[in-house]
C-alpha positions in Angstrom: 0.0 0.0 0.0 1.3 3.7 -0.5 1.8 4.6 3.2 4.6 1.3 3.5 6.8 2.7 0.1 9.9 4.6 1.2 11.1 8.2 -0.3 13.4 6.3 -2.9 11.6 5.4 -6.2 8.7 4.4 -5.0 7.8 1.7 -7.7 9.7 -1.3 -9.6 10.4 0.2 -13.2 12.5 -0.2 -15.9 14.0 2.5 -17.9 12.3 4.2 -21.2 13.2 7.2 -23.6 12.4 10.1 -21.7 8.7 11.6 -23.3 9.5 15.3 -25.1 8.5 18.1 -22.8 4.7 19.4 -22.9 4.5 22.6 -24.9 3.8 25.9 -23.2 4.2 27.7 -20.3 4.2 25.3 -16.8 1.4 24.9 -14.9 1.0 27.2 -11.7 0.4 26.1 -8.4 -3.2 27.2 -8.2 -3.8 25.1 -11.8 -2.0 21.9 -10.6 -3.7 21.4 -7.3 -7.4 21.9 -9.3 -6.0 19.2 -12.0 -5.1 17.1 -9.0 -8.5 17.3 -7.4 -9.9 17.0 -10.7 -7.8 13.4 -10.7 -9.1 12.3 -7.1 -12.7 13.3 -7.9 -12.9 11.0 -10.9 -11.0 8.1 -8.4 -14.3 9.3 -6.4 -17.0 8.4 -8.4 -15.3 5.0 -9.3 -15.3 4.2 -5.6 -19.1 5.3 -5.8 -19.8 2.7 -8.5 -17.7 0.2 -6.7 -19.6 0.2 -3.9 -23.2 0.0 -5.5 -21.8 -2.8 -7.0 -20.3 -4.6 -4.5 -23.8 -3.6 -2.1 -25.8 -5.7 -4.9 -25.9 -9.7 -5.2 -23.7 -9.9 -7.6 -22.0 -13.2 -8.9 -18.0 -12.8 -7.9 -17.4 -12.4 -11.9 -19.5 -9.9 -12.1 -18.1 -7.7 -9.6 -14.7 -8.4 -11.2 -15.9 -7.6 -14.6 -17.7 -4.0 -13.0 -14.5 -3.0 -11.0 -11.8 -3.7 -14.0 -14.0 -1.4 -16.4 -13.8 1.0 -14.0 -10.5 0.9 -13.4 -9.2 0.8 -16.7 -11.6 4.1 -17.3 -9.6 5.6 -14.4 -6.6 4.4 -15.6 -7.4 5.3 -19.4 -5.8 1.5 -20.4 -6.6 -0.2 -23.8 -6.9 -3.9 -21.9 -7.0 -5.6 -18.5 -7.2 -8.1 -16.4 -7.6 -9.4 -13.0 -5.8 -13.0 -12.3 -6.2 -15.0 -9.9 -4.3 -17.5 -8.0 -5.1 -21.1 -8.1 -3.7 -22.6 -4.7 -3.4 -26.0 -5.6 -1.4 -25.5 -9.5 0.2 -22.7 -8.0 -0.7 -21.0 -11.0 -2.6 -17.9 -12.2 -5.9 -17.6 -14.1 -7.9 -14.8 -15.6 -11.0 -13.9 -13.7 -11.6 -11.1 -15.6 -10.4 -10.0 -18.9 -11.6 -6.7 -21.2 -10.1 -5.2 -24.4 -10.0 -6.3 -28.0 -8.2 -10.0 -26.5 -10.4 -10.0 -23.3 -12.6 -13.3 -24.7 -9.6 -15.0 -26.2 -7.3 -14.8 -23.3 -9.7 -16.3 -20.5 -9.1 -20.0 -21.7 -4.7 -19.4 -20.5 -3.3 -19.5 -17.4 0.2 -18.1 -16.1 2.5 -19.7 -14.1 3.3 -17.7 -11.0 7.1 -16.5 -11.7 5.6 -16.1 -15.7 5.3 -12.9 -17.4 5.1 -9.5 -15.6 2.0 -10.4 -13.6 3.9 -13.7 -12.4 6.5 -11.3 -11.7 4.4 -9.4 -9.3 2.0 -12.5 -8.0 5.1 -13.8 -7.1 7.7 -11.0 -5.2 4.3 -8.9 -4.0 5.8 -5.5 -5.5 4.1 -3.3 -8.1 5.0 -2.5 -11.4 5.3 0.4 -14.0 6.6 -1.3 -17.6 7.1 1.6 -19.7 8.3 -0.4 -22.4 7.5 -4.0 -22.3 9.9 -4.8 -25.5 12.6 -3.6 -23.3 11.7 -5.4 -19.9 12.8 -9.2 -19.9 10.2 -10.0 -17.4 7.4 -9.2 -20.5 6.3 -13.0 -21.4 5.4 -12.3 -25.0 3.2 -15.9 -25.0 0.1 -14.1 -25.2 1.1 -11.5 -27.8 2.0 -14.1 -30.3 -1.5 -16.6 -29.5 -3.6 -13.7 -30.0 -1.6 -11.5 -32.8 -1.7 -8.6 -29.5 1.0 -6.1 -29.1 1.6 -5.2 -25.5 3.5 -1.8 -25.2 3.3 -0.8 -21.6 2.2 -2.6 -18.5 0.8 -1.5 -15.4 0.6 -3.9 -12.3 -0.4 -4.5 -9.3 -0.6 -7.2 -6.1 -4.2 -8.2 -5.0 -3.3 -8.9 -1.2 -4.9 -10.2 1.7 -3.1 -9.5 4.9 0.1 -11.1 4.1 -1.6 -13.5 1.4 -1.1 -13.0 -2.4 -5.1 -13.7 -3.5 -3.7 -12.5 -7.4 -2.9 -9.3 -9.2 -4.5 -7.0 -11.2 -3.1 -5.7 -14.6 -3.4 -2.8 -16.8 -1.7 -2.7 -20.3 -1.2 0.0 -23.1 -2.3 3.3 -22.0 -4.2 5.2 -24.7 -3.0 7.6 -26.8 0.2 6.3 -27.2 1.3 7.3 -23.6 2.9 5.0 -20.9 1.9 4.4 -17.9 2.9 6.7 -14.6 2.9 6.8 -10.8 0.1 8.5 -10.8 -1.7 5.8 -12.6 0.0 2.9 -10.0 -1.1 5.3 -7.3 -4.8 5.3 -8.8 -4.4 1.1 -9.2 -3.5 1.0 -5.5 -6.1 3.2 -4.0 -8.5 0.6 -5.3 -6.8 -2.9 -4.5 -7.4 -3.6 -1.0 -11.2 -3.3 -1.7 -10.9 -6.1 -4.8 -8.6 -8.4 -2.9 -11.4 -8.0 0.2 -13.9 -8.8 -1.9 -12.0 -11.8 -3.3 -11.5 -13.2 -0.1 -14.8 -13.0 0.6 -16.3 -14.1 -2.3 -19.5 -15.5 -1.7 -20.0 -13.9 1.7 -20.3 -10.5 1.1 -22.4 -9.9 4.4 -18.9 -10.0 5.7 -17.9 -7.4 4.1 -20.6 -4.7 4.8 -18.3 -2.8 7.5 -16.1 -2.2 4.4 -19.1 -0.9 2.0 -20.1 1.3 4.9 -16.4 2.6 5.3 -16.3 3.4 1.7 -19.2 5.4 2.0 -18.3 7.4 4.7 -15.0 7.7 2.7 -16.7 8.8 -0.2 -19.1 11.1 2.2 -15.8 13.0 3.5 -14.0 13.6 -0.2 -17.7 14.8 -1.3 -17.3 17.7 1.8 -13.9 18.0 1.4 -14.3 19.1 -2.3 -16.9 21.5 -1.2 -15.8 23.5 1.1 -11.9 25.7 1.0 -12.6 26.9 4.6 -9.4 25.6 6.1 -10.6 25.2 9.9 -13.9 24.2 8.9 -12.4 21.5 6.2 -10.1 20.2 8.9 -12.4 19.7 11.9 -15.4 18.4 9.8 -12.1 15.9 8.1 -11.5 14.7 11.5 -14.4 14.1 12.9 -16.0 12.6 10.0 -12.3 9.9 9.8 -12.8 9.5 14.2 -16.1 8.7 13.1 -15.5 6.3 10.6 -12.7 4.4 12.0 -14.4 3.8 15.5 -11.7 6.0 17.1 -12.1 8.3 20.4 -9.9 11.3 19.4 -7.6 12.6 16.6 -5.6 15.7 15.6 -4.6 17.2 12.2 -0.9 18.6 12.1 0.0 20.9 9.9 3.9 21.6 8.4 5.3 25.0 9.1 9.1 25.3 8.5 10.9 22.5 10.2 7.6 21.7 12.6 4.2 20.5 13.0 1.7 22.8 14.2 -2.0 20.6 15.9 -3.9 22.6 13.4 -7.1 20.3 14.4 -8.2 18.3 17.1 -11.4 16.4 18.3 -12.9 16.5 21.9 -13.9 19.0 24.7 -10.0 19.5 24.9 -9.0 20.8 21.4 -8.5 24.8 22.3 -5.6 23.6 24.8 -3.4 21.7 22.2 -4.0 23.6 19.4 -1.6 25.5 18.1 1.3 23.2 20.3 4.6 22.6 18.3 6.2 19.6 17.8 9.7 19.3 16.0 10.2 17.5 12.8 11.5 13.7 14.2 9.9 14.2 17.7 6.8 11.7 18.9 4.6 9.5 16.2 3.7 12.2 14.2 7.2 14.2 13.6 8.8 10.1 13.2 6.2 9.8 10.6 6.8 13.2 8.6 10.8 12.8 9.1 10.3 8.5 7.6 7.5 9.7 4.9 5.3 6.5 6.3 2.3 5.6 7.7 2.6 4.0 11.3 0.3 1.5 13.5 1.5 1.7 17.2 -0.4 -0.6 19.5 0.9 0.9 23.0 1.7 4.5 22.0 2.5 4.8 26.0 5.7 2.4 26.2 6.4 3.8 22.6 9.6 5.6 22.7 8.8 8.4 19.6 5.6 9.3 22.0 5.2 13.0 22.1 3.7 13.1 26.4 3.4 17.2 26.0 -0.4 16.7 24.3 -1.8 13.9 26.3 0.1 16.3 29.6 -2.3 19.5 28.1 -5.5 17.6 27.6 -5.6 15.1 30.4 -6.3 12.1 27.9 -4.4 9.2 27.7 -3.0 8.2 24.3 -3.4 4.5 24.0 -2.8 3.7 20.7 -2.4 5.9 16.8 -2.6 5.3 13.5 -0.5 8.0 12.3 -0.2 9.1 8.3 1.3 11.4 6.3 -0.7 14.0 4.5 1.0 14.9 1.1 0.4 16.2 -2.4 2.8 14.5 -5.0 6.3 14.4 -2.8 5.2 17.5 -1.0 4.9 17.0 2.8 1.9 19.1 3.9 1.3 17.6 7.9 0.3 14.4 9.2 -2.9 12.5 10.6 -3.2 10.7 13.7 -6.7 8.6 14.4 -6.6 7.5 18.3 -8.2 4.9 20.8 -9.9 2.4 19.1 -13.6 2.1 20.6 -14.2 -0.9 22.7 -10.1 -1.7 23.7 -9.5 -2.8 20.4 -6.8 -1.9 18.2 -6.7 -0.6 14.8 -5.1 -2.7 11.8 -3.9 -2.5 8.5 -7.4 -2.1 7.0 -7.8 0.7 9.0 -4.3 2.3 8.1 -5.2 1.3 4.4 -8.5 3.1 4.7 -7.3 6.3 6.3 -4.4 6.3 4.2 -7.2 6.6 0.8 -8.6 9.3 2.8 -5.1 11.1 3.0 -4.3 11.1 -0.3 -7.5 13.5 -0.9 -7.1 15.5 1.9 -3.9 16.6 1.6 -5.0 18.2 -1.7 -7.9 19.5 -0.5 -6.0 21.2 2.5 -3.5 22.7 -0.2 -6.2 24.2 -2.1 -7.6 25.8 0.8 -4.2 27.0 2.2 -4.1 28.2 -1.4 -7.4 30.3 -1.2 -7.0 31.6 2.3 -3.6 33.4 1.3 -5.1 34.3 -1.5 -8.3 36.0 0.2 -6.2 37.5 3.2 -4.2 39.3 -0.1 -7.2 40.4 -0.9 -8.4 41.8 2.4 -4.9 43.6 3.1 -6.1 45.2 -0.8 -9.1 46.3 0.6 -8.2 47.8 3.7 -5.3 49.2 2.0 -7.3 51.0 0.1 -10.3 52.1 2.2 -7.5 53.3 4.2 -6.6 55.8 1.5 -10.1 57.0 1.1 -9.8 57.8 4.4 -7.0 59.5 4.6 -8.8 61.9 2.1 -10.3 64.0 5.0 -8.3 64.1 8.2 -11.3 64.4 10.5 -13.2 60.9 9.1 -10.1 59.1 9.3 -10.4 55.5 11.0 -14.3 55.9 9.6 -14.1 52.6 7.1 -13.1 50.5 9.9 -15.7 51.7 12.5 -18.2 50.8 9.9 -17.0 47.7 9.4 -16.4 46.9 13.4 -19.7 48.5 13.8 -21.5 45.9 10.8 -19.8 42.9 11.7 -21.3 43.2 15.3 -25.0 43.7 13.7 -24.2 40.9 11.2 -23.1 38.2 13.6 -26.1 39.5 16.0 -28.3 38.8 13.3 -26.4 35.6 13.1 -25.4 35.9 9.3 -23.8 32.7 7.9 -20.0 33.4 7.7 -20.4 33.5 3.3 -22.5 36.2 4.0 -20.6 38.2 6.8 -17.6 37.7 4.7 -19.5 40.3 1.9 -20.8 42.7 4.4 -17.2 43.1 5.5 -15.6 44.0 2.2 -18.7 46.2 1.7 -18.4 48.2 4.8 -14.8 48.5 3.8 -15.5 49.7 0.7 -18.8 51.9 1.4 -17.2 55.3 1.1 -14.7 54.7 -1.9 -17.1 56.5 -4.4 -15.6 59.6 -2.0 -12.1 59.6 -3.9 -14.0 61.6 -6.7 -15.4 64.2 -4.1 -13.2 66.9 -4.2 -11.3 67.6 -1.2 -12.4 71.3 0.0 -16.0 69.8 -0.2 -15.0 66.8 2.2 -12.7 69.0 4.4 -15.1 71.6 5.0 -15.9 72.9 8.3 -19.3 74.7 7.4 -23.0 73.7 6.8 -22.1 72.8 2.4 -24.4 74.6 -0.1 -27.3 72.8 -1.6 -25.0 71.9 -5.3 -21.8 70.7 -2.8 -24.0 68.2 -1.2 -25.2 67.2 -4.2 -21.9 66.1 -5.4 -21.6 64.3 -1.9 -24.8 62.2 -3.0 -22.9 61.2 -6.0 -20.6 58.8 -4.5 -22.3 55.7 -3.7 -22.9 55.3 -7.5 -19.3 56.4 -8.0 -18.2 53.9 -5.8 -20.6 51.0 -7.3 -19.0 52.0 -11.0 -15.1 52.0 -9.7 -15.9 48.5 -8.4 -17.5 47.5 -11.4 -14.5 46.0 -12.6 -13.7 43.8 -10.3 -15.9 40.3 -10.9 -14.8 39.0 -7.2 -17.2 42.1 -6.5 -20.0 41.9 -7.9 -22.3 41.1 -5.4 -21.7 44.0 -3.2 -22.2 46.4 -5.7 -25.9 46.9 -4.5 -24.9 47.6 -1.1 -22.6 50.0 -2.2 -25.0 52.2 -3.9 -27.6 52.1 -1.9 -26.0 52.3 1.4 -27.5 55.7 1.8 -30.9 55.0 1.2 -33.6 55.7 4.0 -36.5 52.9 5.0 -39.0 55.6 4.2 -37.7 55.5 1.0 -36.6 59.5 1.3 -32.9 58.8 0.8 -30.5 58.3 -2.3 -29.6 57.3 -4.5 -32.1 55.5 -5.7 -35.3 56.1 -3.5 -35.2 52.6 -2.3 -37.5 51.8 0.9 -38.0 49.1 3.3 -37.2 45.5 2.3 -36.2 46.8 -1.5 -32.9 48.1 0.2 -30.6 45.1 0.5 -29.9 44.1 3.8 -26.7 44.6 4.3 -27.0 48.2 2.9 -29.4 48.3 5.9 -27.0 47.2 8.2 -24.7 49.5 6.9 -26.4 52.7 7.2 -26.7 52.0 11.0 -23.1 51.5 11.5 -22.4 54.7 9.4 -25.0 57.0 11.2 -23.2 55.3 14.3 -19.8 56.1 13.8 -20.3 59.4 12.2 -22.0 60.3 15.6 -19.2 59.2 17.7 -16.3 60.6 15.9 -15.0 63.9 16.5 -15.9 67.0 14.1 -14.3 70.5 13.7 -17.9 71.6 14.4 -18.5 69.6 17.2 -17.4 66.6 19.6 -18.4 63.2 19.1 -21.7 62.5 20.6 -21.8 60.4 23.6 -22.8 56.5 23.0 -26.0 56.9 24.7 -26.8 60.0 22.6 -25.9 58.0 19.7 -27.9 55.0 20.4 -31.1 57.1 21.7 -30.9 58.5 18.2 -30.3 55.3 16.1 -33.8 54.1 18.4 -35.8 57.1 17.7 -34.9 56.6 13.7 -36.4 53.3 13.7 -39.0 53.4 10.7 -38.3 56.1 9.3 -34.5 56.1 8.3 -33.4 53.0 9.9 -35.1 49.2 9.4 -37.1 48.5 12.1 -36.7 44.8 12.9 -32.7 45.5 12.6 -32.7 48.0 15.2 -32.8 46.7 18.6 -30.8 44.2 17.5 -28.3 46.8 16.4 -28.4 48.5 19.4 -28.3 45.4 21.5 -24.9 44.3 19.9 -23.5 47.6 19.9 -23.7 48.3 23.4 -22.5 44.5 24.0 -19.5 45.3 22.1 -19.1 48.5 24.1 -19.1 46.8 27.5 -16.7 44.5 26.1 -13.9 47.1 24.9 -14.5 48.7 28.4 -13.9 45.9 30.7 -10.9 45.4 28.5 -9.3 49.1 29.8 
């Protein structure tokens, strides 16, 4: 299985003529890691159809027949086979065949030892056979029976425990291509499920733990590709794995530098270890980044590489881990660790196998969000970069953007806005006054009561805002709010002479925390009003420029956030 291979090259090859380069420009990072998912997604649905099939009462050559179709889709192959061994010839036989040959090639059997798949029924080690002319382990028997030409080979070990059950082959990718270690990878995700239900052919009742495994496997990569909410992706990832593998608690690590960082942990306890450090090559998880392996440890207590300093901040006692590597390609990205088997049992390779399928998926999927969330706090630091130089346009509103925002996000989370949402009303409030960088200064700066046509260039900028942010498609959405941020419930404000549930809500929300601020701060005509001014004003406004329903719920979370900042002092 992938979590035993070591760093060296990983699979038994032979030599070919390096391919030409790929014309163009390289991928980025952002591209690879979508192609990658794109690759595990597809390796998805094939585990879908796998287990519907295997769920059904299904003869044992018919399930054979269902999984290699599947897999050779997966693997894009011209032919395969499955072959199984035949205890008492000690020799090999095809339970499956599909291709051109597939009908032809049933009648033969291969000596263990014979061919490439002998080759592999017989050492137990996988195979990539770029060139099959050049490899002298290529039997070419069949080729000349059946007038076939193999070019490349791709194959695997079907095992059971310790017990060769047969091996599964792959030949002549399409197109011309040869096979690659992503395509072995792909082969192995699916062989412990085809050698399980080999063994247990006939009595597949045994085997419903495993259907019911794969679907919570296939439930998890299913949230997993939905969601690029790191925290979110790696405590619903835990919980649903603890879940699945019977287990009492786990933790996520996550590689920063030279360390692993407890990015995620289940339990009552997870606030105190969170965020705890532990060195590359210290306890399970730091031997298992340092080794690049996946790890079953039966008495993690009289296990030397036990890291003490977590079960020491939580209280619980670490009995005994499956611990695996998360990685995409040869890129370390943290490491897993499932804990406690339910019941005092322990966990086994079946359970390392399974949560080691699961790895492979969410390593990418933790990349990608990684990805996303540097690539949205960019975009924040953009935004506050710039409603910070709109306010630096007049010296006495300075600081305004980010009291409207402070001043919104406590409304919005009062309201209790789903985080998608709060996320927009942020970058909105940010953004509310930026229409202002077209106002010309000596109207912002000015001390006086401005003239009727000066305050009608002020009413210009929520459209003027709306239009600079036009642009920008990542936008869109706020544009609304922008413009109409000003509007009144009576519908008497500008500029479009919205009123009551036609203003968008967080335009709503918005003019609160502006008519808030702008109350509080300091004029050159006047001092800031004091907060119980402010909010006796905000009430009486209720209906008329402000929404109702919002209102005591804006006031209610204001002065909450009030008392807070004081007992702070």
């Amino acid at each position: 299985m992938p979590g035993n291979r070591k760093k060296a090259n990983k699979y038994v090859s032979i030599k070919a003529k390096k391919p030409p380069a790929a014309a163009g420009k390289p991928l980025s990072e952002s591209e690879r890691l979508r192609a990658e998912n794109a690759v595990l997604q597809k390796q998805v649905n094939i585990l879908q159809e796998i287990s519907e099939i295997t769920a059904k009462d299904f003869k044992l050559n018919e399930i054979l027949d269902r999984f290699l179709t599947n897999v050779m889709d997966a693997t894009s192959s011209e032919a395969g086979s499955i072959l199984l061994m035949e205890k008492h010839t000690n020799a090999l036989y095809f339970a499956s065949a599909k291709g051109s040959k597939g009908k032809g090639i049933k009648k033969f059997k291969l000596a263990v030892g014979e061919g490439v798949a002998g080759w592999v029924a017989q050492t137990g080690k996988p195979i990539i056979t770029p060139d099959a002319s050049a490899d002298k382990r290529h039997s070419t028997r069949f080729d000349k029976k059946l007038k076939y030409k193999t070019r490349n080979i791709l194959c695997a070990p079907l095992k059971f425990d310790h017990d060769i059950l047969g091996v599964i082959e792959m030949l002549n990718k399409k197109k011309g291509q040869a096979f690659d270690n992503k395509d072995l990878e792909t082969l192995l995700i699916f062989t412990p499920y085809i050698s399980a239900i080999v063994k247990n052919a006939g009595l597949l009742t045994e085997n419903r733990d495993k259907i019911e495994r794969l679907e919570h496997l296939m439930g998890i990569t299913e949230y997993v590709n939905s969601t690029l909410e790191l925290d979110i992706l790696l405590d619903k990832m835990l919980e649903a794995s603890t879940h699945m593998l019977e287990a009492e608690a786990g933790s996520i690590l996550l590689l920063e530098k030279d360390e692993l960082v407890f990015a995620s942990a289940t339990g009552d306890q997870k606030e105190k270890i969170k965020n705890v450090r532990v060195p590359i090559g210290e306890g399970i998880a730091g031997w298992v980044a340092r080794e690049d392996r996946s790890v079953l440890v039966a008495d993690a207590q009289n296990d030397p590489r036990f890291f003490k300093k977590a079960d020491e901040k939580t209280t619980f006692k670490t009995k005994s881990i499956i611990a695996v590597p998360l990685k995409t390609k040869q890129k370390l990205v943290g490491v897993m660790e499932i804990i406690n088997k339910k019941g005092g049992d322990f966990f086994n390779e079946d359970d390392k196998n399974l949560l080691e399928a699961l790895a492979n998926q969410a390593a990418v999927a933790i990349e990608n969000a990684k990805l996303y969330t540097e690539t949205q706090d960019m975009f924040m630091n953009t935004i506050k970069c710039l409603a910070e130089t709109i306010d630096k346009k007049d010296n006495y509103t300075r600081h305004h953007s980010d009291g409207v925002t402070t001043y919104s996000m406590e409304i919005g989370r009062a309201l209790g806005m789903p985080d998608m949402e709060l996320k927009e009303l942020k970058i909105a409030a940010l953004f509310h006054d930026i229409g202002k960088i077209g106002v010309d200064e000596s109207i912002l700066r000015k001390p006086a009561k401005l003239t009727e046509q000066e305050f009608l260039e002020i009413k210009k900028h929520p459209d003027e805002g709306a239009n600079i942010l036009e642009p920008i498609p990542q936008l869109k959405d706020i544009l609304p709010v922008i413009r109409h941020h000003h509007e009144r419930f009576d519908g008497n404000g500008y500029p479009g002479g919205l009123a009551g549930e036609d203003i968008p809500m967080h335009s709503r929300i918005i003019s609160i925390a502006d008519t808030m601020d702008a109350m509080l701060t300091d004029r050159p005509y006047r001092k800031g009003l004091p907060l119980q001014t402010c909010i006796q004003e905000i009430q009486n406004c209720a209906g008329t420029q402000f929404d109702p329903d919002i209102v005591p719920v804006a006031v209610s979370a204001i002065k909450k956030y009030f008392s807070h900042k004081k007992a702070k002092k």
